[in-house]
N, C-alpha and C positions, 0 to 999 in steps of 0.2 A: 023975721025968721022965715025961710025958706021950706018949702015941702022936701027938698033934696035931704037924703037921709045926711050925715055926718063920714066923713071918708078920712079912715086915721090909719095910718103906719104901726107896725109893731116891732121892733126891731129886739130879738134875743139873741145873747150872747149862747155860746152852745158848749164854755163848759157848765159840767153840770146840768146841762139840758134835761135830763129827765123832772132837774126839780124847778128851773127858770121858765119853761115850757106851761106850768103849771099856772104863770102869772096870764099866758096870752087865753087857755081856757075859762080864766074867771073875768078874763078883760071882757071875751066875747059872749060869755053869757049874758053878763050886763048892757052891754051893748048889742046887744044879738039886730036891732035893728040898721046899725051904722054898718057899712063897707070895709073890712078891716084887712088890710095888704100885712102880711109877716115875710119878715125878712131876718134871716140868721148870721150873724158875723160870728168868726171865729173867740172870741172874750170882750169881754167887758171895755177894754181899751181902745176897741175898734168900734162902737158904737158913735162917740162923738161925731168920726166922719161921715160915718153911715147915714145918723140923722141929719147931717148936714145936707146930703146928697139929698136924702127925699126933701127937708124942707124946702130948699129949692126949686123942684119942682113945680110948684105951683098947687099939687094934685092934693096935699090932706091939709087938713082942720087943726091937726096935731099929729105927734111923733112920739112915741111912746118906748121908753127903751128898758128893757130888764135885764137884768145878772145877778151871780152871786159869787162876790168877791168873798174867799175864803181865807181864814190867817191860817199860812200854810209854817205857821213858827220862825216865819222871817217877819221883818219890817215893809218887805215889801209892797200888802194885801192896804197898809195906809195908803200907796204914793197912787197906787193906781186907782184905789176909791177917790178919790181928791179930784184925781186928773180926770174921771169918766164924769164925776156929780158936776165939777165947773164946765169942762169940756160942752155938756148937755147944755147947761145953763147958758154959756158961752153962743149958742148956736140958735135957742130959742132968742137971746134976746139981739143977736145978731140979722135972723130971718124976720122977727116976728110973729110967727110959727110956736105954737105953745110944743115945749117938747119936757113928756113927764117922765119922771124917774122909779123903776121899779127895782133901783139895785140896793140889792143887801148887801151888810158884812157884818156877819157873824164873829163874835169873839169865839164861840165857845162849839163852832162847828166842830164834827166828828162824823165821818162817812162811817157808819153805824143806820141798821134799817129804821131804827126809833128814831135818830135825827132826819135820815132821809124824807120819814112819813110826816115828822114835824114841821118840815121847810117845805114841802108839798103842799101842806095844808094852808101853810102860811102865803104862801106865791101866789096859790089861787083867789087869798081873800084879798092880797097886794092889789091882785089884776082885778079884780074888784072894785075896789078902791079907787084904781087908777082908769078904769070905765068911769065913773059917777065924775072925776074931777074932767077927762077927756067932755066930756059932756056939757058939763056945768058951765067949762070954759068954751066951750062949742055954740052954745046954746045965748050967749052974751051978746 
């Protein structure tokens, strides 16, 4: 293991941003010693590439991607959950490059400030989460 800290990508989706944003401050707290690049794509579906583009690069440890895919009372909020989980998955085991997943989908979302405060809460313990694995597997 190296003295160079851990250098990891953060890549959030920006609908919803007030509550996916939440997952990169619970990342960084845990990790407050690692180097941590954030980068915003438009939703959830444009992540795959995104992380594609940094792992690539050479430059992080891992790629870290968050959203929150919402059932908007279509079918739709399945096909694109699907497509962003394998897409991610797709890309780590393509690169190499560990790339972790901080996307939700809520059945039972309602933009309501009680739900908001609840997925708030929740994103930040995700990005949490998603520090100690970024790490764990860092640290290997």
């Amino acid at each position: 293991m190296t003295d160079t800290p851990a250098r990891f990508a953060f890549v959030k989706a920006q609908w919803h941003a007030d509550i996916v944003d939440r997952a990169y401050d619970g990342f960084t707290e845990v990790a407050a010693d690692a180097q941590t690049d954030s980068f915003d794509v438009p939703g959830a579906f444009e992540m795959p590439l995104k992380a594609q583009q940094l792992a690539k690069t050479g430059k992080y440890d891992a790629v870290i991607c968050a959203a929150l895919v919402v059932d908007g009372g279509i079918y739709r909020h399945d096909f694109v959950a699907a497509a962003v989980v394998d897409g991610l998955m797709r890309v780590g085991l393509d690169t190499g490059v560990p790339v972790l997943s901080v996307s939700l989908t809520p059945h039972h979302y309602q933009e309501t400030d009680h739900h908001n405060e609840i997925y708030r809460a929740h994103f930040v313990e995700k990005g949490r989460e998603a520090a100690r694995a970024a790490l764990s597997i860092t640290a290997a």
